[in-house]
C-alpha positions in Angstrom: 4.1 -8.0 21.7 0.9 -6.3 20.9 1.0 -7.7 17.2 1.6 -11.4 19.0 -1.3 -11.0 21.0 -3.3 -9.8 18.2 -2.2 -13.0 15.8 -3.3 -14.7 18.7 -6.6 -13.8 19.4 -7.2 -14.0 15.8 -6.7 -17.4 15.4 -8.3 -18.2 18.7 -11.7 -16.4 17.4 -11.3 -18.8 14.0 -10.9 -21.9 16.1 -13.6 -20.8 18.2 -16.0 -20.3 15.3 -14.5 -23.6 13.5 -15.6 -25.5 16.6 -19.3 -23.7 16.5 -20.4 -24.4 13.0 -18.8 -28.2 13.1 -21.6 -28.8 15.9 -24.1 -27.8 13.9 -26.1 -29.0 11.2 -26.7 -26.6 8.8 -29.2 -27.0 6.0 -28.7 -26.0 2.6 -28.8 -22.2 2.1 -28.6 -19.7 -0.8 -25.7 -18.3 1.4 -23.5 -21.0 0.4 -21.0 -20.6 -2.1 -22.8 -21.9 -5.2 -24.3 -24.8 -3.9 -21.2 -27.0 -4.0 -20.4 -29.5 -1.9 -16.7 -28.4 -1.3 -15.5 -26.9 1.5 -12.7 -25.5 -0.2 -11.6 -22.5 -3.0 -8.8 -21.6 -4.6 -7.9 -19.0 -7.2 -6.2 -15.6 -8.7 -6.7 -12.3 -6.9 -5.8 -9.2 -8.9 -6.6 -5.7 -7.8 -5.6 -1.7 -7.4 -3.7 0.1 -4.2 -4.6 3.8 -3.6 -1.4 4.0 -1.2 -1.1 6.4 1.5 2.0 7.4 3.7 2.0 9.3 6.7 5.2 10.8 7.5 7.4 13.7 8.7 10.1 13.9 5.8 12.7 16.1 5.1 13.5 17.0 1.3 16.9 17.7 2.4 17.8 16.2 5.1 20.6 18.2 6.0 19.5 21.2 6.3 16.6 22.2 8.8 15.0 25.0 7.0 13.5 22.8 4.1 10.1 21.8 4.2 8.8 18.7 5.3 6.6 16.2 3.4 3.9 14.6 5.5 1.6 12.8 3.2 2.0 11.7 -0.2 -0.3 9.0 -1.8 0.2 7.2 -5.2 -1.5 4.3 -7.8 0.1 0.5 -7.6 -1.7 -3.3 -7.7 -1.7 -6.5 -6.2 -1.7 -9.7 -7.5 -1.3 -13.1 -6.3 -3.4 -16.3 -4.8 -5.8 -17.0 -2.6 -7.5 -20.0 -0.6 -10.6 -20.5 1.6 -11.3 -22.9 4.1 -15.0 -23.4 4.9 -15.3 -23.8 8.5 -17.5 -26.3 9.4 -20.5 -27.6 6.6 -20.1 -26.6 3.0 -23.0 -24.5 3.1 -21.5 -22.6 6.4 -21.5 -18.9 6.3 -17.9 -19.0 8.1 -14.6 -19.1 6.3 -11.3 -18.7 6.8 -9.0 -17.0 3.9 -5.6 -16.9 3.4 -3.7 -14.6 0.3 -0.5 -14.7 -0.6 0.0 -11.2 -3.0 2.5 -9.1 -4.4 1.9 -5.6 -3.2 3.0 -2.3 -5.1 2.2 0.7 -2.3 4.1 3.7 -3.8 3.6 7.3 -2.9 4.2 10.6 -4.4 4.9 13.8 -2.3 5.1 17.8 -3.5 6.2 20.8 -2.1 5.6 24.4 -3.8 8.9 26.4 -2.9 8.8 30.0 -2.1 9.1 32.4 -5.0 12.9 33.8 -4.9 14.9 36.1 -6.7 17.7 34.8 -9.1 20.1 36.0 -10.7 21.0 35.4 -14.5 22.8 36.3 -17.4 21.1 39.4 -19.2 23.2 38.3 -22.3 25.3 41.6 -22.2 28.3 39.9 -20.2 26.2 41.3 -16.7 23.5 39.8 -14.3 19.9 40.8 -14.0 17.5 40.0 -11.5 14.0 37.6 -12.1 11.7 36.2 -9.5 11.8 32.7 -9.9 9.7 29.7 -8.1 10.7 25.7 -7.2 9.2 23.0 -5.9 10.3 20.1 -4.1 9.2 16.1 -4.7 9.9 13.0 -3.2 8.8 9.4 -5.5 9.0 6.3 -3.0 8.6 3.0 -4.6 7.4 0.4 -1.9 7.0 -3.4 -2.8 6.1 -6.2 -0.9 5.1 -9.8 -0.4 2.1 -10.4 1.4 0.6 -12.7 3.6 -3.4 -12.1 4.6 -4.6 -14.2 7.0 -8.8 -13.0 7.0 -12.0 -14.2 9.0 -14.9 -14.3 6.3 -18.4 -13.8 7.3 -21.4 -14.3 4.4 -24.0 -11.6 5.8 -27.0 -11.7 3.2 -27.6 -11.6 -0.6 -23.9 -12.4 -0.9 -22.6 -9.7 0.4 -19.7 -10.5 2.5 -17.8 -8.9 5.8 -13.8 -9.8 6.3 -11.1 -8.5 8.9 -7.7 -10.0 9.7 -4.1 -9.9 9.9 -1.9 -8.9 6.9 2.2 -9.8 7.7 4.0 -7.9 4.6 8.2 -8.4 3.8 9.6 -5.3 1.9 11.2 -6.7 -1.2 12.2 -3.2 -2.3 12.0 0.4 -1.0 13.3 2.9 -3.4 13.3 7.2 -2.2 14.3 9.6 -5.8 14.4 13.3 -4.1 14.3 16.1 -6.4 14.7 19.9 -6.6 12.9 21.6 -9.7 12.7 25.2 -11.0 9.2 25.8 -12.3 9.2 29.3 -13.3 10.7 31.3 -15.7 11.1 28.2 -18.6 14.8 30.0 -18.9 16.0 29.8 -15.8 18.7 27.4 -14.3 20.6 26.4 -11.6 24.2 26.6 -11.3 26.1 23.7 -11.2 27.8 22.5 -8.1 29.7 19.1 -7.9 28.0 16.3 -5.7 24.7 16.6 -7.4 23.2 15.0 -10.3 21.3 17.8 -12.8 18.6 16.9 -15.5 16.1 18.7 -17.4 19.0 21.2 -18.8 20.1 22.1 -15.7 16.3 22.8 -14.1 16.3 19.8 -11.9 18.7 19.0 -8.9 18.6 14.9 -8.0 18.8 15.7 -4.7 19.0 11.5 -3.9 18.5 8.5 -5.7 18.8 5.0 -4.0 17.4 3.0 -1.3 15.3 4.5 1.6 17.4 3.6 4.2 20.6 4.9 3.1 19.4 8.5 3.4 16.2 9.7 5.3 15.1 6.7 6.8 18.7 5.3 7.5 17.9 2.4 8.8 14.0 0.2 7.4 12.1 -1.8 8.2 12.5 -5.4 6.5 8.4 -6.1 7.7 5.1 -4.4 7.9 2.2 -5.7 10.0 -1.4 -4.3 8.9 -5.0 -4.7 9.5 -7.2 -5.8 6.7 -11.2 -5.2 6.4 -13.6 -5.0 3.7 -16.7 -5.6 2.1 -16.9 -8.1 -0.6 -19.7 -9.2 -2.4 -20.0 -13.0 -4.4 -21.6 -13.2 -7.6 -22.6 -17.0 -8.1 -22.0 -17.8 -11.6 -24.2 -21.7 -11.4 -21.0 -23.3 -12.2 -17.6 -24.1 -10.2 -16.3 -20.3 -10.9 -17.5 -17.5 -9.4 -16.0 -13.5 -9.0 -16.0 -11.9 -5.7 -15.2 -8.3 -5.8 -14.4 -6.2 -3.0 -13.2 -3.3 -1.4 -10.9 -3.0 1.8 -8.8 -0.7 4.0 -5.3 -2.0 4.8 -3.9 0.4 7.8 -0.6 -0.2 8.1 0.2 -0.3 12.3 4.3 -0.5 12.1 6.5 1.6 10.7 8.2 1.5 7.6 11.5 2.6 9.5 12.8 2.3 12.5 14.1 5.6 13.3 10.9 7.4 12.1 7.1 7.6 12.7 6.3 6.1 8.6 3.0 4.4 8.6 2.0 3.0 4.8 -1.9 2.2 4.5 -3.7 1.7 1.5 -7.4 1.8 -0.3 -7.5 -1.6 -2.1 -9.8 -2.9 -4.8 -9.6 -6.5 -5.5 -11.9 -9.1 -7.2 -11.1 -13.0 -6.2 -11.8 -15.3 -9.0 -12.9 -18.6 -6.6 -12.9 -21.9 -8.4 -14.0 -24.9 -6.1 -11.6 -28.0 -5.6 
């Protein structure tokens, strides 16, 4: 309901300021984009996630004693297309902007194990004891396709203020769990069926499929963010011109339903705007 409501006011405030600018008549203004007579802009957007999840994870969901991952963070990109709607004269400072993207937010999260003792073979047909020292790690791939729906304002000298509503379906949400022995190089685990070994017997694939078949057992098919940033347009004297920018995409649902999983991400993106 609160996400209705806040679709809602959104477009109300666009409307609003559609309706302002219409009734006025603006002169021409260096704040326009380019000069051009167009009121609208099309073109590529490609750009860089810093993705960040929030969450209380179990590496082994099973058992209670193993530590919990809480926030992990990883690289991915977006790419896609864009278009802008002048609202009002051609030389308005108001826009409205809507991207469609593809959306790579993975994360990465690591935890250092205790330092145990192990037993191993002392190569005399006995056991000797070594202290010995794991770690824990969770990869989650998390790809979507986006819809940004964002209220542009041209402040001055072309830099430029943005907020809206981004609407994201999950087109794939992959968790790999692992157990790995760090220290002694010559040290392994035993071998017990039901798990999947690599690295000569040094790593446990704890799990290896999608999210919701294991810790999040049931996700979410959506994610509902809020978008803002700072952009700034470089005006190129012809029909192309590059904004790049920088925004903060909070995410505001959950990435499961059965657990508190927020996904927000750092995003540098440039918009190459060609006028129709």
């Amino acid at each position: 309901m609160k996400l209705r409501l806040l679709l809602l006011a959104f477009l109300t405030v666009a409307i609003f300021f559609t309706d302002i600018v219409t009734a006025q008549d603006i002169g021409e203004t260096p704040l326009g984009p380019s000069g051009s007579s167009s009121a609208i802009y099309l073109g590529p957007v490609v750009g860089y996630n810093r993705s960040m999840h929030s969450v209380d994870l179990a590496s082994f969901a099973t058992d209670p004693l193993c530590p919990f991952f809480t926030n992990g963070s990883s690289n991915g990109f977006h790419v896609g297309f864009f278009y802008e709607q002048i609202l009002g004269n051609a030389t308005s400072q108001h826009s409205l902007v809507a991207r469609v993207l593809y959306n790579s937010m993975p994360s990465f999260f690591e935890k250092v194990g205790d330092t145990y003792p192990s037993l191993i073979d002392d190569g005399k047909g006995g056991l000797t004891t070594v202290n010995s020292s794991t770690k824990h790690t969770v990869d989650v791939a998390y790809n979507m396709a986006s819809l940004d729906i964002m209220y542009k304002f041209r402040a001055v000298l072309g830099l430029v203020l943005t907020v809206g509503p981004t609407i994201d379906f999950v087109l794939s949400k992959k968790l790999t769990q692992k157990f790995m022995m760090v220290e002694p190089d010559y040290v392994q685990f035993k071998v017990v069926p039901g798990y999947v070994y690599e690295d000569n017997n040094r790593t446990i694939v704890v799990y290896d499929g999608d999210i919701e078949k294991d810790a999040l057992k049931k996700s979410a098919s959506t994610r509902f963010g809020l978008k803002l940033g700072v952009q700034y347009e470089i005006i190129t004297g012809g029909k192309i011109n590059f904004i790049p920018g920088i925004f903060y995409n909070m995410g505001l649902t959950n990435a499961a339903d059965s657990e508190s999983w927020k996904v927000s991400a750092i995003q540098a993106s440039v918009d190459i705007r060609f006028a129709l």
